[in-house]
N, C-alpha and C positions, 0 to 999 in steps of 0.2 A: 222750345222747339228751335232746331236751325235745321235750313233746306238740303244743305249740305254735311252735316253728319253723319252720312252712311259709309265714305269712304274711311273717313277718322275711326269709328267703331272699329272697322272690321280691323284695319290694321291693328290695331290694340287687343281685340279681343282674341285676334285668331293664333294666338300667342297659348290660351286656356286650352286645357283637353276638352277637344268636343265630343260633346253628348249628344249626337244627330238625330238618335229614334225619337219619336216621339214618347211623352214622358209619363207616367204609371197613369196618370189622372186624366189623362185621356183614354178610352179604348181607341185598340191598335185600328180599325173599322172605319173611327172619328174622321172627318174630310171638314179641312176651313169652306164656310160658303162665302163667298161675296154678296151683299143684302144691298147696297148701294152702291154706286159710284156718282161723286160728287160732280155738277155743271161745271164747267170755265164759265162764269159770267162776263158781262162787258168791263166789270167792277173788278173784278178779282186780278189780284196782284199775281203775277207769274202762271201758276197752275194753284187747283185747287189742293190745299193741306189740311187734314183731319187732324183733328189730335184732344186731346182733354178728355178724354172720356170717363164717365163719372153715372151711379148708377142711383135713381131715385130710390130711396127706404121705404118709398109707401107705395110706389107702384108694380117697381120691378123696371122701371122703362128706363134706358140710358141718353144721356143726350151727353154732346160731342160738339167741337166745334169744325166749321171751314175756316181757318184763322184767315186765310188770303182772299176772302173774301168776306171777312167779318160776319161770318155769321152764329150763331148758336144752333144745334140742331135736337129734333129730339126723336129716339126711334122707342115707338110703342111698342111692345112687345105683346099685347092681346090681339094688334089688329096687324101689325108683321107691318107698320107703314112710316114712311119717315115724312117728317115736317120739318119747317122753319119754325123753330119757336122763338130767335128774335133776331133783327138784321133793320136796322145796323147795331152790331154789338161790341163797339169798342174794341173791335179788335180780341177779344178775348183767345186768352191760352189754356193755361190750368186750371180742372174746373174740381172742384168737391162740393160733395152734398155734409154740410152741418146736424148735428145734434136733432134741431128743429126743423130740419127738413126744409133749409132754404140751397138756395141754389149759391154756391160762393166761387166768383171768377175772376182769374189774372184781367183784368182790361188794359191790356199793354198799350193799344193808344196813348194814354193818359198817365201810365207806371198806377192803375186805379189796381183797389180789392171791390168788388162791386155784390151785393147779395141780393139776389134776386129771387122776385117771388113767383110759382111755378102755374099759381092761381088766380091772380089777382094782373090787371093789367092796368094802362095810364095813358091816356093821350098824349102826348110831350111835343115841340118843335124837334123840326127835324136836326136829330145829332149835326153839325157841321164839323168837317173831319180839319185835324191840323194842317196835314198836305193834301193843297188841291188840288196837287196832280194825279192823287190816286182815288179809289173809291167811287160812290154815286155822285155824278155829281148833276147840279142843278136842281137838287131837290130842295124843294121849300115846305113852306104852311109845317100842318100836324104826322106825325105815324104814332098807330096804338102800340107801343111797346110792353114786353112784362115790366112790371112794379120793382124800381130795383133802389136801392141805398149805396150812395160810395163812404165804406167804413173803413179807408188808409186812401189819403190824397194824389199819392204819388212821391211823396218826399220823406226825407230823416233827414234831422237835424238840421233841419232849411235847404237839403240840398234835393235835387234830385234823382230818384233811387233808379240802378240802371236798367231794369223792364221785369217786375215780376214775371216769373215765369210758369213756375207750380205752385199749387197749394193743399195744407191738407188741415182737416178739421179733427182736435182733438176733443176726446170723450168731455174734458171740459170745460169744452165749445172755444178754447182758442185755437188760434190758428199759426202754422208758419208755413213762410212760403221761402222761394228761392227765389235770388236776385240777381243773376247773369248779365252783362251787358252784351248785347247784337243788335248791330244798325236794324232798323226798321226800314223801310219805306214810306210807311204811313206816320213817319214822327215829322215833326215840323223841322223844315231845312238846318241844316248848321247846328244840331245838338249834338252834344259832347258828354263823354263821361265825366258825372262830378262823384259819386264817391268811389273812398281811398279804397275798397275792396269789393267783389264780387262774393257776398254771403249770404248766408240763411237770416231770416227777422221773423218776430213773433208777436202774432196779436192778442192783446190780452182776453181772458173771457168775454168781458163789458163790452169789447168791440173800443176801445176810448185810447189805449197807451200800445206802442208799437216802439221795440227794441232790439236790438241785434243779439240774435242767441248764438251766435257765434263772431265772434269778433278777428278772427281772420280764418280762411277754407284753405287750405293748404291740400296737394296731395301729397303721397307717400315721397315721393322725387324732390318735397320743397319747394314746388312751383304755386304760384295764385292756383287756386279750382277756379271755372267756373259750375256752381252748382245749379243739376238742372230737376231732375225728377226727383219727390219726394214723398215718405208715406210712415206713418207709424206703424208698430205692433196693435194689435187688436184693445188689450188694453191699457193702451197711451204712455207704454213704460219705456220702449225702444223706438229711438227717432230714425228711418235709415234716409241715405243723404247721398243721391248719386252725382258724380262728376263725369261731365258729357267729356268725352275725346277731343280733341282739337289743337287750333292752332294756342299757346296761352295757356291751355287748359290743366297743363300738366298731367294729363292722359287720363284712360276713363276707369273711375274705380268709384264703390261705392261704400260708405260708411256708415257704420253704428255711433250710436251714442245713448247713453239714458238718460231719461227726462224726470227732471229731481222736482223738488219746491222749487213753484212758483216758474214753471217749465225750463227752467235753468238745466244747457246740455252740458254731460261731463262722461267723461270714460271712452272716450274717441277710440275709436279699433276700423282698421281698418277688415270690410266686409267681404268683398266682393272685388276681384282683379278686372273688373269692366264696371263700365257707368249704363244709365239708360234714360230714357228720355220718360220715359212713366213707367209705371208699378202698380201692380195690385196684386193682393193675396189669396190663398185660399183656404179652406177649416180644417187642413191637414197638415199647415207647415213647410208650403211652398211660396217661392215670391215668383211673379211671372215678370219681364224684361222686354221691354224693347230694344233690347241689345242683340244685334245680330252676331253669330260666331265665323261662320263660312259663308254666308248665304241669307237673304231675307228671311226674319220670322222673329219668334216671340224665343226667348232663352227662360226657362225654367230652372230655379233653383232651390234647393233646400235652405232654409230662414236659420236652418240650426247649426248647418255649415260653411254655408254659403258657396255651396258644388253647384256645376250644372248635373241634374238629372234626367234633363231631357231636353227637346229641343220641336216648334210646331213652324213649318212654315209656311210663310205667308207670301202670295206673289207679290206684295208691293212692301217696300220696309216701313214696318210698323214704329208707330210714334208714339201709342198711348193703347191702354185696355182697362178696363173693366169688367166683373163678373155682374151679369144683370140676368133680368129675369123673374118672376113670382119666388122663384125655389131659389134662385142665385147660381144654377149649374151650368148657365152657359157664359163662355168667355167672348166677350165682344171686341173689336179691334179695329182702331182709327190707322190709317195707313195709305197717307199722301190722298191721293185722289178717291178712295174709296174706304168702308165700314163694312166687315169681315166678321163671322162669328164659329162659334167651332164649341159642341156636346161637350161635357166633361162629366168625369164621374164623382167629380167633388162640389162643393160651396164654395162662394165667396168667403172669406173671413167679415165678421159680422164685430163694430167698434162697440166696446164696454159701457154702458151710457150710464 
């Protein structure tokens, strides 16, 4: 996630031929509704930012986070109601649902991977945050939070990793995330970047050995990537790997690779002429974007070519979606201050287990 990414996008992407109607997988009819709009709390860092959105396998229910206000969120989908399902939550960013149906999240406070149980909760002291100038503060004694495990520290190779950002869970059950560095507010004063590159890392199945699956992010221009949104193929044979816009960034564009023995990437192609902040798929061969072309909304693309086909917009610029749901046919959408949803006439793409 960065706050400011919308201007960077556009200028990069408005470069593509746009594809403005909305895209076959929607009927022409379809209207985004707004389901939320997220507090400004007293706690919350600037304004409230949605993003992470990631959909449960066993319920159908999406939960998303308020990162700037450190919260986890969850919206049911039987009872159409949104809750706090955990706060304080690290900060959390990029969130995937694993194999086993635990909940696995960037905890950018800490540069943690943290896996969280959706069932099961814990009394614990109250999290105390690194900077205390942001955040809840003066809280002491106990809060019941969900049951969660930190399975990656925050560092490689002694050093510290510059703030996981996305993550995605493969069919078996490892994981890679993206490692971008962008000041925080809530990091503890005076931190610096210590590793030599901004790139993708992978956990092994066990949960136990964490390694760089790519050992430098280059874009097409030869400049450092920072890589931000991430998400495989259905099953777990094509990794795609988006590069947000910006300053450094070497502009936004998103890439393929395939995932060999022992999740080893190789076959680098470049995918997609824009990056995007989250991804998800659908059971027909579309990837959906939070890449804006003209204007706020979701950029739809075919996975086979990697064209825009359409285009859905959203009043607030979208950060992150997921397909949730019993059926998987509606598309959900975190987007700065508010969580947006919109009919479709297709599925979610459903991972290989």
């Amino acid at each position: 996630m960065r706050s400011d990414f919308l201007a960077c996008l556009v200028a990069l992407a408005c470069g593509a031929a746009a594809q403005s109607g909305l895209p076959p997988t929607v009927d022409s009819s379809a209207q985004v509704t707004k389901l939320a709009t997220l507090p400004k709390e007293s706690y919350t860092v600037d304004q409230p930012f949605t993003e992470g959105a990631t959909r449960d396998p066993a319920t159908g229910d999406v939960y998303f986070v308020d990162q700037n206000s450190n919260k986890i969120l969850k919206w049911s989908v039987a009872d159409k109601k949104l809750s706090v399902f955990m706060h304080p939550a690290g900060y959390s960013n990029g969130m995937t649902f694993d194999k086993y149906g635990k909940l696995i999240a960037c905890a950018d406070e800490r540069n943690q991977l943290w896996e969280i149980s959706t069932n099961v909760t814990k009394s614990v002291p109250w999290p105390q945050p690194l900077n205390s100038a942001v955040g809840d503060k003066g809280k002491g004694g106990n809060v019941v939070l969900p049951e969660y495990t930190v399975i990656m520290d925050g560092k490689y190779n002694g050093k510290q990793l510059g703030g996981p950002n996305d993550v995605w869970a493969m069919p078996d059950n490892s994981l890679y995330f993206t490692d971008p560095y962008w000041s925080r507010k809530w990091w503890a004063s005076g931190r610096r970047a210590e590793q030599d590159v901004n790139t993708v890392y992978r956990v092994s199945p066990d949960r136990k050995t964490i390694t760089r699956a790519l050992a430098t992010f280059l874009t097409s221009d030869g400049k450092a990537g920072s890589p931000n949104g991430i998400i495989s193929s259905p099953d777990g044979k094509t990794l795609y790997v988006a590069a947000l816009g910006g300053p450094g960034s070497g502009g936004g564009e998103t890439y393929a690779y395939d995932v060999g023995a022992n999740g080893a990437l190789s076959n680098r192609r470049l995918w997609a002429q824009f990056g995007s902040d989250g991804m998800t798929m659908d059971n027909q061969g579309n990837m959906y974007m939070s890449a804006p072309v003209s204007r706020s909304g979701v950029t739809v693309v075919s996975i086979a070519t990697g064209k825009q086909v359409g285009f859905i917009p959203v009043s607030e610029t979208p950060a992150n979606l997921a397909f949730g749901g019993v059926d998987q046919s509606t598309l959900y959408i975190t987007a700065r201050t508010g969580f947006y949803s919109i009919p479709t006439k297709v599925k979610g793409a459903h991972l290989v287990k």
